[in-house]
Backbone bond lengths (Angstrom), bond angles and torsions (degrees), N, CA, C in turn:
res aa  C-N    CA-C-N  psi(-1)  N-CA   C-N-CA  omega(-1)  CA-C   N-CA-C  phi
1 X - - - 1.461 - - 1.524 110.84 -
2 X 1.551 96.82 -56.78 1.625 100.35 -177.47 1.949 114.63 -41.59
3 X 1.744 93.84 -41.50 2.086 98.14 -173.89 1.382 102.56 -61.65
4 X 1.680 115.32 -46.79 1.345 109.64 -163.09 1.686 108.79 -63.75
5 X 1.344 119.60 -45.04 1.330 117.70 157.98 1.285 125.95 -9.11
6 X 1.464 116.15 -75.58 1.352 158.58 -150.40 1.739 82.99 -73.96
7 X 1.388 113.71 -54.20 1.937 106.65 -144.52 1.742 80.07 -76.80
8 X 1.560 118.37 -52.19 1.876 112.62 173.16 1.513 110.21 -41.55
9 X 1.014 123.22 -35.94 1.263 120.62 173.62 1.825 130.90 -40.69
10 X 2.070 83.04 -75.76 1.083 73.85 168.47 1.713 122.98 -106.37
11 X 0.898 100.48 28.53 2.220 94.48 153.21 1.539 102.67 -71.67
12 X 1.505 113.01 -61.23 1.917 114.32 179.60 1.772 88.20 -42.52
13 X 1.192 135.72 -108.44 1.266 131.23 -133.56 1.759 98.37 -47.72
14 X 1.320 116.56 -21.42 1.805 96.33 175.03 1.325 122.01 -110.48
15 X 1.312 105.45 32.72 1.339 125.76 155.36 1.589 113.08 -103.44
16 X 1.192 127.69 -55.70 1.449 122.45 153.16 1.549 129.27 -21.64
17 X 1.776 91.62 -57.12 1.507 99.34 176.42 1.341 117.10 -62.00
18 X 0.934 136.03 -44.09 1.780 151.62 173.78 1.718 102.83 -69.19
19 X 1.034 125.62 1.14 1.636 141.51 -173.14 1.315 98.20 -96.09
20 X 1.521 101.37 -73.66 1.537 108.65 -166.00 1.526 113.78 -66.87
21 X 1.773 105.68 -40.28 1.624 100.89 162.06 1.154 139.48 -18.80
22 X 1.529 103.10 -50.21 1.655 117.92 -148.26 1.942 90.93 -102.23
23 X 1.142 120.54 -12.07 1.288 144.02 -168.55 1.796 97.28 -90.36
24 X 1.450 112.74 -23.78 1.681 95.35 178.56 1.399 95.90 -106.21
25 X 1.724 87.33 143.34 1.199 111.24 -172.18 2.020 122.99 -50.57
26 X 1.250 90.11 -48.43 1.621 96.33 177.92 1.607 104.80 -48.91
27 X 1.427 113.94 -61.97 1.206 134.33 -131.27 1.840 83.77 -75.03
28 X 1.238 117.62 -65.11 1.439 136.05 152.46 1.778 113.89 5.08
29 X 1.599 91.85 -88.44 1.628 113.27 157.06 2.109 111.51 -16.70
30 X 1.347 88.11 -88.34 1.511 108.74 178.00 1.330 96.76 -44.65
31 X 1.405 138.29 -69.56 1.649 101.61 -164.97 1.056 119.70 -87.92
32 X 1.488 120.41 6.39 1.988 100.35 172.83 1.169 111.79 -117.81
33 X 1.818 120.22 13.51 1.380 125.25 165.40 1.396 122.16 -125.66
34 X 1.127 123.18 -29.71 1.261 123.75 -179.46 1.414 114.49 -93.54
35 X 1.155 123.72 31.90 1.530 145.45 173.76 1.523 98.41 -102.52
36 X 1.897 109.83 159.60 1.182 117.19 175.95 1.598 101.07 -67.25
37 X 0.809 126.05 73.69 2.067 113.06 -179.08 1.145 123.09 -79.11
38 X 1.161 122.35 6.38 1.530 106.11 149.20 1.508 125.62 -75.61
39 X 1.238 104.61 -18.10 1.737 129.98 -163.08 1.680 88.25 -87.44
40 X 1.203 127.92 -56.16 1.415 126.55 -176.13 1.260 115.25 -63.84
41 X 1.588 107.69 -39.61 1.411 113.39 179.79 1.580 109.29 -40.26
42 X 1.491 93.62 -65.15 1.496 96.58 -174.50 1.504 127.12 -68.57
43 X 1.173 93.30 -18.48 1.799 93.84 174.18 1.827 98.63 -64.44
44 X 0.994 113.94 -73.35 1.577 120.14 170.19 1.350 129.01 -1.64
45 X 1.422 82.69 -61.62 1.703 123.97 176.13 1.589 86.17 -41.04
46 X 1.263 122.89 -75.13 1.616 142.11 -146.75 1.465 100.38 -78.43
47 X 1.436 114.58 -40.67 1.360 111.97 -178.53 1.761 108.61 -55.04
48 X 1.434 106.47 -67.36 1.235 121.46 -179.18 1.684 124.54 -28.28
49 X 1.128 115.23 -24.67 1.321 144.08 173.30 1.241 134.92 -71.99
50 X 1.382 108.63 -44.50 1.635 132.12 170.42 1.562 109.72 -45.64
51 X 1.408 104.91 110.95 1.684 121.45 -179.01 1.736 93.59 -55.68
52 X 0.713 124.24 101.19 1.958 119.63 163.12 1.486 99.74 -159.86
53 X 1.644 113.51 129.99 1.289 116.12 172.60 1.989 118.20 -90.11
54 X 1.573 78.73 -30.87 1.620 85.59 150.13 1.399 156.89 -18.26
55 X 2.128 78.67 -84.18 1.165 83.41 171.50 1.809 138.78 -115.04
56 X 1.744 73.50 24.44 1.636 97.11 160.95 1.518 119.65 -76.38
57 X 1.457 99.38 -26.20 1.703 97.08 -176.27 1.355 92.72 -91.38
58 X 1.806 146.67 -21.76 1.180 130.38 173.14 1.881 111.43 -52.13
59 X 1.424 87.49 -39.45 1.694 95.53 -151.38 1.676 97.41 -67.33
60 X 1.658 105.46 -55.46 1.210 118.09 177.91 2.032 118.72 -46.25
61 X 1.166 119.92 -12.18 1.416 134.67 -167.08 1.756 80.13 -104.39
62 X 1.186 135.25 -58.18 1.772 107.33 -151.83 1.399 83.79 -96.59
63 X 1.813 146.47 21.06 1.420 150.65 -179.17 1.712 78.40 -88.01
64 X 1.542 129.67 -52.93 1.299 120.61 -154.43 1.155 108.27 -85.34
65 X 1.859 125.74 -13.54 1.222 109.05 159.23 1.186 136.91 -44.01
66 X 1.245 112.15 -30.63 1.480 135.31 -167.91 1.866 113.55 -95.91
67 X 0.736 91.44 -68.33 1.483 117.42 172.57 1.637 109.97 -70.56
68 X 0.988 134.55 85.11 1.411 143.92 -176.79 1.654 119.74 -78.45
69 X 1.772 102.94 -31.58 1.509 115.52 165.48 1.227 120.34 -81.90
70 X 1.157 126.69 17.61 1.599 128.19 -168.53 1.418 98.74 -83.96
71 X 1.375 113.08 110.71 1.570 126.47 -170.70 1.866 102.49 -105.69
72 X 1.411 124.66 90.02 1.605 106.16 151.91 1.260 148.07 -97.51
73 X 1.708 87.92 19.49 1.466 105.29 169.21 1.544 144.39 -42.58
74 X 1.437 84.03 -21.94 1.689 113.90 -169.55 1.223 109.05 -94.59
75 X 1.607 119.80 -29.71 1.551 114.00 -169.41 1.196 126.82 -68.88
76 X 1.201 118.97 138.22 1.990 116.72 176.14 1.262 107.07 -48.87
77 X 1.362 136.15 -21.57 1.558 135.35 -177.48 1.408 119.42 -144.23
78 X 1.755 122.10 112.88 1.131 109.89 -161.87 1.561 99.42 -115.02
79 X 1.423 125.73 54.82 1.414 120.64 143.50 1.830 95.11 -140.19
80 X 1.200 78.10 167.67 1.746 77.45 -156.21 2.121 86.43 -136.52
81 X 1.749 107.59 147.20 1.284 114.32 173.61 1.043 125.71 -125.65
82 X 1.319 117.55 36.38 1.548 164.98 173.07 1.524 158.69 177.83
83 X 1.363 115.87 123.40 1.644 84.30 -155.74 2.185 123.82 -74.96
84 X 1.357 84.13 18.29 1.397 105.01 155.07 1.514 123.55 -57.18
85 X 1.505 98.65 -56.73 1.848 123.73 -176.26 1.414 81.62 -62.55
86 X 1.052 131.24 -72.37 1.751 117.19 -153.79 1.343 101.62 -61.04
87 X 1.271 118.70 -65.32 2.004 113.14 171.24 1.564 114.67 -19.03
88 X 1.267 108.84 -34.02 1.749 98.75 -155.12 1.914 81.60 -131.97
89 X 1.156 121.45 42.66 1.375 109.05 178.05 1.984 101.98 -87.36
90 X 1.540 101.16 152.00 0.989 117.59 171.32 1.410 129.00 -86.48
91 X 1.119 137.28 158.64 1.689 138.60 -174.06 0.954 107.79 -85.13
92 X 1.408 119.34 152.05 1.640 111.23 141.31 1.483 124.42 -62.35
93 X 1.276 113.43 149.87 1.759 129.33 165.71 1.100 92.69 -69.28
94 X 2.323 77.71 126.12 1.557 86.61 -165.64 1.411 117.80 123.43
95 X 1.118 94.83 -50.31 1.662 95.22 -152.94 1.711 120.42 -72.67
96 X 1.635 102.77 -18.20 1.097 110.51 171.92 1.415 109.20 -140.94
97 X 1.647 120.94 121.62 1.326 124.33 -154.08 1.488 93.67 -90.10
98 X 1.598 134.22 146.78 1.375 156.48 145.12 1.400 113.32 -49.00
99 X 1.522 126.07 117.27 1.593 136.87 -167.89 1.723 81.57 -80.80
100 X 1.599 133.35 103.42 0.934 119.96 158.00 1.795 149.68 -65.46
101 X 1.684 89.64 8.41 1.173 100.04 -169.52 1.572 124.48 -65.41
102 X 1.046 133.95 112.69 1.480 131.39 -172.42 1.524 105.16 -46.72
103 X 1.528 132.59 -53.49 1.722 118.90 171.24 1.511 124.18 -47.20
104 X 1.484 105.89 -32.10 1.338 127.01 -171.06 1.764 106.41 -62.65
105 X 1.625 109.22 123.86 1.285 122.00 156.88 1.925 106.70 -100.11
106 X 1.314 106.57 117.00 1.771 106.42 -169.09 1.754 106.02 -95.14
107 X 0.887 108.12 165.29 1.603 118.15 175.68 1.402 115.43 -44.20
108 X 1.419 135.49 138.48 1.663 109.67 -173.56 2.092 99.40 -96.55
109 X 1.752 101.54 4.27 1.524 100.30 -156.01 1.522 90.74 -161.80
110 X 1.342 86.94 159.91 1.513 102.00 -178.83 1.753 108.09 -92.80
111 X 1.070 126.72 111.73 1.479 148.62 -164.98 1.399 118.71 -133.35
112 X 1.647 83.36 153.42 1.658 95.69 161.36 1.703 104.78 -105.16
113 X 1.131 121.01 131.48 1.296 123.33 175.67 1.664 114.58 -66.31
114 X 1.236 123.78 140.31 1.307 126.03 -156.71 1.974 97.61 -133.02
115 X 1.096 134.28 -126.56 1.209 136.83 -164.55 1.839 108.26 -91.56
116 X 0.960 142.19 95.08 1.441 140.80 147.82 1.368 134.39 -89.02
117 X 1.688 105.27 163.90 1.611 88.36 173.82 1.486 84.95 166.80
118 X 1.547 103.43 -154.92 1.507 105.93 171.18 1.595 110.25 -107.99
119 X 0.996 105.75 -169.87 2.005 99.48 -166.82 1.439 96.16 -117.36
120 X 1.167 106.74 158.35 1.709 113.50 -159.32 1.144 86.44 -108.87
121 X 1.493 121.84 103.12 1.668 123.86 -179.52 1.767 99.57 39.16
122 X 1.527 122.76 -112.95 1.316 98.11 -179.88 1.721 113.08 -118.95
123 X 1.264 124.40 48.42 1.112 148.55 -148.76 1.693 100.45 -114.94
124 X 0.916 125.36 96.29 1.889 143.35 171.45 1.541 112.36 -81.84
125 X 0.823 142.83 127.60 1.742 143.18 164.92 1.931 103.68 -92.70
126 X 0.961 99.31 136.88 1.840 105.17 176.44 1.497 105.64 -95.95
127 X 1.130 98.56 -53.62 2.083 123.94 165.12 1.475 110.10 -131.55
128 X 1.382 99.36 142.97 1.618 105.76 148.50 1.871 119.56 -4.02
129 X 0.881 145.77 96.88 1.374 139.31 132.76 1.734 82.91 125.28
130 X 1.313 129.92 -7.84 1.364 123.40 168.02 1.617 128.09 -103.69
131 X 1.083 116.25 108.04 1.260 119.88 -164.53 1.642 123.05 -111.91
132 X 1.086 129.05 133.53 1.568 137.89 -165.45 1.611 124.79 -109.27
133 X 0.784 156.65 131.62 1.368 151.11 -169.53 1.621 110.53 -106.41
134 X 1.586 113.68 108.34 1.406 101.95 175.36 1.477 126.61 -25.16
135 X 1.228 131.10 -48.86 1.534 131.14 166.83 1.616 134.32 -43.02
136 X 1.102 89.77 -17.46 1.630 109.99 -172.81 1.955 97.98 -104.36
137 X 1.061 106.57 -9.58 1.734 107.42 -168.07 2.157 85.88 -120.05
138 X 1.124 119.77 -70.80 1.221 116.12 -176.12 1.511 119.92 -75.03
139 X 1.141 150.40 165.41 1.835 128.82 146.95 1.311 107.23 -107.22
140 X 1.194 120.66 2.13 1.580 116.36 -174.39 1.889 113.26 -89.34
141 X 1.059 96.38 107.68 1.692 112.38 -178.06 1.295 118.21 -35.38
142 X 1.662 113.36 -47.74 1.417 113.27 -164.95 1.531 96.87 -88.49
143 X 1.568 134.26 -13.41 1.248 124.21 -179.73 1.565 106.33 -74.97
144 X 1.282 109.61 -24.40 1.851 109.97 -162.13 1.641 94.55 -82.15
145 X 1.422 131.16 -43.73 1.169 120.25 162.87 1.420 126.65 -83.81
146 X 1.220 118.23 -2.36 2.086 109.12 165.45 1.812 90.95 -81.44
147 X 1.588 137.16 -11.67 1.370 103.68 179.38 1.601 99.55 -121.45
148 X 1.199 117.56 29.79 1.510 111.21 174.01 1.378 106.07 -70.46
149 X 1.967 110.06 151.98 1.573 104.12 -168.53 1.328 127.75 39.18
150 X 1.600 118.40 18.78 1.476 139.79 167.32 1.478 109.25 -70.36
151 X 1.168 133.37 -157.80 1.315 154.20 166.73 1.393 132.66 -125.61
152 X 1.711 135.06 122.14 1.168 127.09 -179.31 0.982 111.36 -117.96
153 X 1.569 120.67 -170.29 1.699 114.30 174.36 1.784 89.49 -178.99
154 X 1.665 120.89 123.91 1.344 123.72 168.54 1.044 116.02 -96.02
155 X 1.451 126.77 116.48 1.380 146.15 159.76 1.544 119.08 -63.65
156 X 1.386 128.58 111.59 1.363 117.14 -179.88 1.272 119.85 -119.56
157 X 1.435 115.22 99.83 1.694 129.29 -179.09 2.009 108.33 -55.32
158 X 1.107 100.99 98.32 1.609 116.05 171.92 1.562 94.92 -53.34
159 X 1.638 105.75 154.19 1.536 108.56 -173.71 2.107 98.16 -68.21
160 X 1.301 94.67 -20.98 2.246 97.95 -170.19 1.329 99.78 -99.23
161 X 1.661 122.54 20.04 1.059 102.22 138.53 1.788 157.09 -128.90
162 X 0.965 137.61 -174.41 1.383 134.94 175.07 1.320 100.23 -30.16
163 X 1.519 128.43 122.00 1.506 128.52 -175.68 1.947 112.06 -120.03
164 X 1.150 89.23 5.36 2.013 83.42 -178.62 1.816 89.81 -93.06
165 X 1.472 127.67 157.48 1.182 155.74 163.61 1.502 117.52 -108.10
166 X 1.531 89.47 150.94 1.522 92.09 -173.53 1.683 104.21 -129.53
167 X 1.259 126.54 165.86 1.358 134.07 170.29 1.884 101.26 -74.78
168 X 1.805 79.40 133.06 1.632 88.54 -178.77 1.172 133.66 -71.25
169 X 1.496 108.55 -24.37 1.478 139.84 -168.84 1.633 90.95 -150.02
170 X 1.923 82.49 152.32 1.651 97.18 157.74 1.651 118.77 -48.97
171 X 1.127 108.85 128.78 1.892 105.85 179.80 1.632 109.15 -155.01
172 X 1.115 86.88 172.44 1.935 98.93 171.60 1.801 101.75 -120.94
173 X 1.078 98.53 156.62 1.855 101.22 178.17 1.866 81.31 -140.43
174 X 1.242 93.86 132.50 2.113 124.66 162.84 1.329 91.17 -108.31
175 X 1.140 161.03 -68.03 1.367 142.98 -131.61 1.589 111.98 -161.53
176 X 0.988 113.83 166.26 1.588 139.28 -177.53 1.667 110.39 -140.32
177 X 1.287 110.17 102.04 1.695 106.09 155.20 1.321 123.96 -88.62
178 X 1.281 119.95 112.74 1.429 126.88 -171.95 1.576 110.33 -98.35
179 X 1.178 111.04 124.99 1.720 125.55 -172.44 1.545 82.08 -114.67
180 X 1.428 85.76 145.75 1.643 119.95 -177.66 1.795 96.09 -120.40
181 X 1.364 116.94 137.74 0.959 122.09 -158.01 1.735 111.10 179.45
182 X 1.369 129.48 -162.07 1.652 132.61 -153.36 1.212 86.01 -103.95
183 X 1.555 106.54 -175.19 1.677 126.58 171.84 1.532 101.18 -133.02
184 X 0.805 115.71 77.62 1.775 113.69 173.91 1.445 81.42 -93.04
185 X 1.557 98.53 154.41 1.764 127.89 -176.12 2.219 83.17 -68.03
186 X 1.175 105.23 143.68 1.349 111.27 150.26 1.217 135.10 -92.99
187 X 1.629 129.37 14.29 1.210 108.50 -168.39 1.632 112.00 -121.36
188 X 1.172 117.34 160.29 1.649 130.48 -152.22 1.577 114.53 -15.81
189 X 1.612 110.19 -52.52 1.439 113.39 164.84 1.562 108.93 -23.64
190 X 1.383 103.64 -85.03 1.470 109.59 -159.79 1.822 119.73 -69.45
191 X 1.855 86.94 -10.30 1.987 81.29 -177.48 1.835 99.13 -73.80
192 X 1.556 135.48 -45.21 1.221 146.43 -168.10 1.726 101.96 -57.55
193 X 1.453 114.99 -11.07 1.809 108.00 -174.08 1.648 110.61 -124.94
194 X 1.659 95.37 -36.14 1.897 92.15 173.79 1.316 98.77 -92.51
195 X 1.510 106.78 122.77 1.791 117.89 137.99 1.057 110.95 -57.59
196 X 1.600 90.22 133.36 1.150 116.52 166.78 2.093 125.87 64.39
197 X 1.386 92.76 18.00 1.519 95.44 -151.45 1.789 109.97 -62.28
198 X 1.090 112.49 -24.90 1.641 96.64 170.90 1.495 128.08 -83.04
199 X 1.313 119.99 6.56 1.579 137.41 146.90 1.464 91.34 -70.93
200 X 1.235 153.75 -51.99 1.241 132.87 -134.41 2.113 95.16 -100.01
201 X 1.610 110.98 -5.41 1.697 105.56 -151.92 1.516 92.21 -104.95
202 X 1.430 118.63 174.27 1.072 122.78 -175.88 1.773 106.53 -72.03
203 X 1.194 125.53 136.75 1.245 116.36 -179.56 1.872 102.28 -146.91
204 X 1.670 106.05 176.89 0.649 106.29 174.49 1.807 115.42 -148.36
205 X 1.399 127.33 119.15 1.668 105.74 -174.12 1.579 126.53 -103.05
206 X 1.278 114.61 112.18 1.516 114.73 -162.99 1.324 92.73 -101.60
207 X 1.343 122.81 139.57 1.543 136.69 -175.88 1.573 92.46 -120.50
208 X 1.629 97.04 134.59 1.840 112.53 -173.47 1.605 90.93 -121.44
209 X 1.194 106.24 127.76 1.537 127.33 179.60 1.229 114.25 -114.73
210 X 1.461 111.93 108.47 1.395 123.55 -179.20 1.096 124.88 -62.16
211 X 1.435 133.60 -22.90 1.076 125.08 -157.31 1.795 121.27 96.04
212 X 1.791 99.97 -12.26 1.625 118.72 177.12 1.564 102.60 -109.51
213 X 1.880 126.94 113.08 1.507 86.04 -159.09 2.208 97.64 -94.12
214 X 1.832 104.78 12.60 1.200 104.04 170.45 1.799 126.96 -89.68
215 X 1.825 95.37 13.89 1.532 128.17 169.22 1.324 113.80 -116.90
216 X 1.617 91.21 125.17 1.938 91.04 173.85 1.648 93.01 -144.81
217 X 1.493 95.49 167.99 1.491 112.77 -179.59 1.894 96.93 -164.02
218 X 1.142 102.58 115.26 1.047 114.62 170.32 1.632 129.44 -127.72
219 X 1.400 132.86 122.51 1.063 139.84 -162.44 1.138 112.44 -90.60
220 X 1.648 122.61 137.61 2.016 104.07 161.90 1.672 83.37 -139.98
221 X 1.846 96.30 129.31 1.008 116.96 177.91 1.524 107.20 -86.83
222 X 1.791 145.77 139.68 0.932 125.92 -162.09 1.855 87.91 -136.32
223 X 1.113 111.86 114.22 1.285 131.93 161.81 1.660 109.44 -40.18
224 X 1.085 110.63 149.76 1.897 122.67 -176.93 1.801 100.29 -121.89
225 X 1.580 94.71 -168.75 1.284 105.97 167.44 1.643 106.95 -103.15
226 X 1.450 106.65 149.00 1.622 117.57 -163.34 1.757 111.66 106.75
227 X 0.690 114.40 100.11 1.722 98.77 152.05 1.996 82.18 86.34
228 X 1.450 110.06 -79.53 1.362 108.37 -158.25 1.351 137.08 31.35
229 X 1.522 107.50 62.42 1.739 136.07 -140.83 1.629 83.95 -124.86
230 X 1.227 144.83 147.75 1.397 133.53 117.59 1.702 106.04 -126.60
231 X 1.591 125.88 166.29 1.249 122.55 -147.52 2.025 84.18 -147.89
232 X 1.418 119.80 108.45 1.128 108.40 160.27 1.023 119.83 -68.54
233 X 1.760 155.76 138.85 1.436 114.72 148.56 1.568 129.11 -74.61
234 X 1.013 132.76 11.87 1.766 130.49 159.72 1.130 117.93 -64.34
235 X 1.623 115.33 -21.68 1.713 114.22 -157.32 1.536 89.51 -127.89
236 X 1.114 131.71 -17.43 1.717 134.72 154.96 1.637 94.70 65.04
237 X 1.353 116.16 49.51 1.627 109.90 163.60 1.288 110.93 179.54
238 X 1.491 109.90 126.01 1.322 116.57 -156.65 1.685 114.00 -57.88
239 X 1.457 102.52 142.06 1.670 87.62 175.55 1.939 98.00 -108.86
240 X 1.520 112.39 150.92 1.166 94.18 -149.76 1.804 80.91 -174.42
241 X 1.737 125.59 174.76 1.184 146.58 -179.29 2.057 115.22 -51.63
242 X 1.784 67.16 -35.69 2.000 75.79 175.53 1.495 120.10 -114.42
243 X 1.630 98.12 33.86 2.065 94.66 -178.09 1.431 96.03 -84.50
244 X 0.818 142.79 172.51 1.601 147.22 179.73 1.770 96.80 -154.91
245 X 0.665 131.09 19.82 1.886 149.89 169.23 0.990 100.36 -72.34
246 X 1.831 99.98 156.08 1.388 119.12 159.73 1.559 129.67 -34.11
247 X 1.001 136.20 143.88 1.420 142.75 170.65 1.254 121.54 -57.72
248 X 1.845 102.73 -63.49 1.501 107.23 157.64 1.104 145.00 -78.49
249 X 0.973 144.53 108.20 2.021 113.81 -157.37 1.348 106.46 -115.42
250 X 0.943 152.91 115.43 1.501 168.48 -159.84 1.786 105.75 -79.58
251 X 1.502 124.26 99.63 1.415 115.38 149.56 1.387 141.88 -126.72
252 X 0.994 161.14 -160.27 1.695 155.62 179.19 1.572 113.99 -136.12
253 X 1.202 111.47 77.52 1.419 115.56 177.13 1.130 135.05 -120.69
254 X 1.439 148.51 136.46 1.470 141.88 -175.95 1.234 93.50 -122.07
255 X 1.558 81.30 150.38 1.796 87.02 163.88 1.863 104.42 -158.68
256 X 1.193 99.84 156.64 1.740 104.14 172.60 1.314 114.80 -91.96
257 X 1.419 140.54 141.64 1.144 177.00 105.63 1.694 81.34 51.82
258 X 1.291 135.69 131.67 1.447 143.27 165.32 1.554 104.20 90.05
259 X 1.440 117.27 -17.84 1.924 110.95 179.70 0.959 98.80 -65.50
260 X 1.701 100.19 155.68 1.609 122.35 177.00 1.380 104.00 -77.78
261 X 1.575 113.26 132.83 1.532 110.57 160.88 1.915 111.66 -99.69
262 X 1.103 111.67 4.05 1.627 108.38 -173.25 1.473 106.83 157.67
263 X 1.325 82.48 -167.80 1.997 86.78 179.28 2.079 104.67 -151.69
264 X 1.125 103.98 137.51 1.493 110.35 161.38 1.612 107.64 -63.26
265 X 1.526 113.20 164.72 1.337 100.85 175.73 1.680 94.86 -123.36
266 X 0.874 104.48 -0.24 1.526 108.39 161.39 1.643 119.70 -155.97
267 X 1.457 124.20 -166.80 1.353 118.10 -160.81 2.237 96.01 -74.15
268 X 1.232 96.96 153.32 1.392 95.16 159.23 1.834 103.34 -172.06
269 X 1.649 102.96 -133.54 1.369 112.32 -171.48 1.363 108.02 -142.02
270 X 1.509 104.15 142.00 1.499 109.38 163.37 1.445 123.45 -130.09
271 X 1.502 123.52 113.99 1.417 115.95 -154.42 1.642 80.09 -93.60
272 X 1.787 108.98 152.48 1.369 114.96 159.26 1.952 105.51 -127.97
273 X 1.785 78.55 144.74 1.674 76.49 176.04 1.370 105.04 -122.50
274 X 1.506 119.70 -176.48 1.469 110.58 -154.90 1.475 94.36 179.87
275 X 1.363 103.04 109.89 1.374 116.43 174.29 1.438 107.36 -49.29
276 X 1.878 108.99 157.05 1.435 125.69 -141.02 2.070 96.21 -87.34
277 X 1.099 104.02 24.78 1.759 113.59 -170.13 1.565 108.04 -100.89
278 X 1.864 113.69 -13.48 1.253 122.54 162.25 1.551 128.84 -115.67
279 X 1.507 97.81 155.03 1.655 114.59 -179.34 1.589 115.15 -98.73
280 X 1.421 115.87 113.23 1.681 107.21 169.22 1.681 108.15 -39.81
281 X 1.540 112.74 134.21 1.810 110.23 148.77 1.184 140.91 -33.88
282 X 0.892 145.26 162.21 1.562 141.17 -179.24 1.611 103.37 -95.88
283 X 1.581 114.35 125.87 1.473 111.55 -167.16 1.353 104.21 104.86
284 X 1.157 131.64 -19.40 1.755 126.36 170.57 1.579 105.07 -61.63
285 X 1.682 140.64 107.21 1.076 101.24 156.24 1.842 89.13 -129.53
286 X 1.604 90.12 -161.96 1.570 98.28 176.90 1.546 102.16 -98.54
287 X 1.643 93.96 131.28 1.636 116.74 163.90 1.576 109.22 110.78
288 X 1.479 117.64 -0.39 1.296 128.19 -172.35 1.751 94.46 -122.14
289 X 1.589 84.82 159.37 2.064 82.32 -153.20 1.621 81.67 -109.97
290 X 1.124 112.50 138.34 1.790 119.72 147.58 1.296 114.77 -106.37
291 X 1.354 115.01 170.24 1.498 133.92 -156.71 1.517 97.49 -111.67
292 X 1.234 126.56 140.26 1.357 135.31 132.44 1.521 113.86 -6.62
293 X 1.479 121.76 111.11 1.197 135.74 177.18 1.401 105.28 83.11
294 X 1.221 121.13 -9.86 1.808 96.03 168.40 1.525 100.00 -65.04
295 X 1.642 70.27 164.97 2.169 93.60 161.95 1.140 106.63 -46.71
296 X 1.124 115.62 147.30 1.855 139.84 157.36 1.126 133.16 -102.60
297 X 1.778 97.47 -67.81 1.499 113.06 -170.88 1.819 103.99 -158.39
298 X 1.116 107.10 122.44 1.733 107.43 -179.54 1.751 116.17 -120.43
299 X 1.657 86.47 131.47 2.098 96.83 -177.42 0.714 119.09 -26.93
300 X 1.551 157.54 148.39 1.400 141.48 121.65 0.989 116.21 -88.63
């Protein structure tokens, strides 16, 4: 009794230790950026894939060492035969209620809220003292001036959490411009040291058209390191490290307020912008996470 004690013992204290590690900032930095990461990306990529129920539940067990919020309580299926399936697992009905309010623009993802505000003519902040220029994040001309003095807000998908997105509002999507680009890690560490780093990541900007054309909301999903996969469903093929495709891709889709438009295949970011005709909710701030279908942002 006393050994078995002893061996629980110390796994807890070297799980802590490997906790707090990955928890300092430098140390943090250095391993999820200063690595070859495109090279990991794709290994990842490949790992994630591997049919084994095995050793999805191995991988998924030292994922929760790390990851302490990793919730699969919620999923429609709780054994998984890849750690793909868990990346892109689905909810139960239910699980996340639709802000039915007709003013209401709702969350398209389950996030931690990161930097918002209004946009300085066309001037974005990533962090504090780092600042981005719509042009350098979008290339499309008429988007950088329909959201000048607009409104943004960065959503940041944790790797443990729910990774498919949904349309915020009723909309139509014609097109997707897909930028090919890096995988720097996105999260707070690395936004406070890389300039400019979501100009530099793989992204993509889908513009949702209400049907108001003095209303816009446009999304750019920004790929990470790992996996750095996202999957529209209009265009039914992943865009990802190895698309070699068109840039623009042309599709015809509607959807109502809570439909899925795709899924991350691992944690990342989705900045939304939003012409200067809306007000964030009360309860939006930075560092506190909302859910899929809360409030966001409402017309005036």
């Amino acid at each position: 009794m006393a050994i078995h004690q002893l061996s629980v013992q110390s796994k807890e204290n070297t799980v802590q230790i490997l906790r707090k590690l990955s928890q300092h900032e430098q140390l943090n930095f250095l391993l999820t950026n200063r690595i070859p990461r495109k090279m990991l990306t794709r290994f990842v990529g490949w790992y994630s894939q591997i049919n084994s129920p095995l050793l999805t539940k191995i991988t998924i067990y030292i994922w929760r060492l790390f990851a302490q919020d990793l919730d699969l309580s919620e999923a429609k299926q709780q054994r998984f035969t890849s750690l793909k399936d868990c990346f892109i697992r689905e909810l139960k009905t239910g699980a996340r209620p639709i802000d039915k309010h007709e003013k209401h623009v709702i969350s398209p993802c389950d996030a931690i809220v990161g930097q918002f505000g209004k946009i300085a003519g066309t001037t974005v902040y990533q962090a504090k003292g780092f600042p981005y220029e719509l042009s350098e994040l979008m290339p499309d001309l008429d988007l950088q001036e329909r959201y000048r003095d607009g409104l943004y807000i960065t959503l940041r998908l944790k790797s443990s959490m729910y990774h498919r997105f949904h349309a915020p509002m009723d909309c139509s999507v014609h097109g997707i411009n897909y930028i090919s680009g890096d995988t720097w890690n996105v999260n707070p560490v690395a936004l406070k040291r890389v300039e400019k780093l979501y100009c530099r990541n793989e992204r993509a900007v889908m513009t949702l058209n209400t049907g108001d054309i003095k209303r816009s909301i446009t999304l750019v999903p920004v790929a990470a390191i790992l996996v750095a996969s996202m999957r529209f469903h209009c265009l039914g093929v992943d865009l990802n490290l190895q698309y070699k495709g068109e840039n623009r891709l042309v599709c015809d889709a509607t959807y109502a307020k809570g439909d899925e438009l795709g899924y991350f295949q691992h944690g990342s970011t989705i900045i939304l912008f939003a012409t200067n005709n809306y007000v964030f909710c009360e309860g939006v701030k930075t560092g506190e996470r909302i859910a899929m279908g809360a409030p966001l942002l409402r017309a005036i």
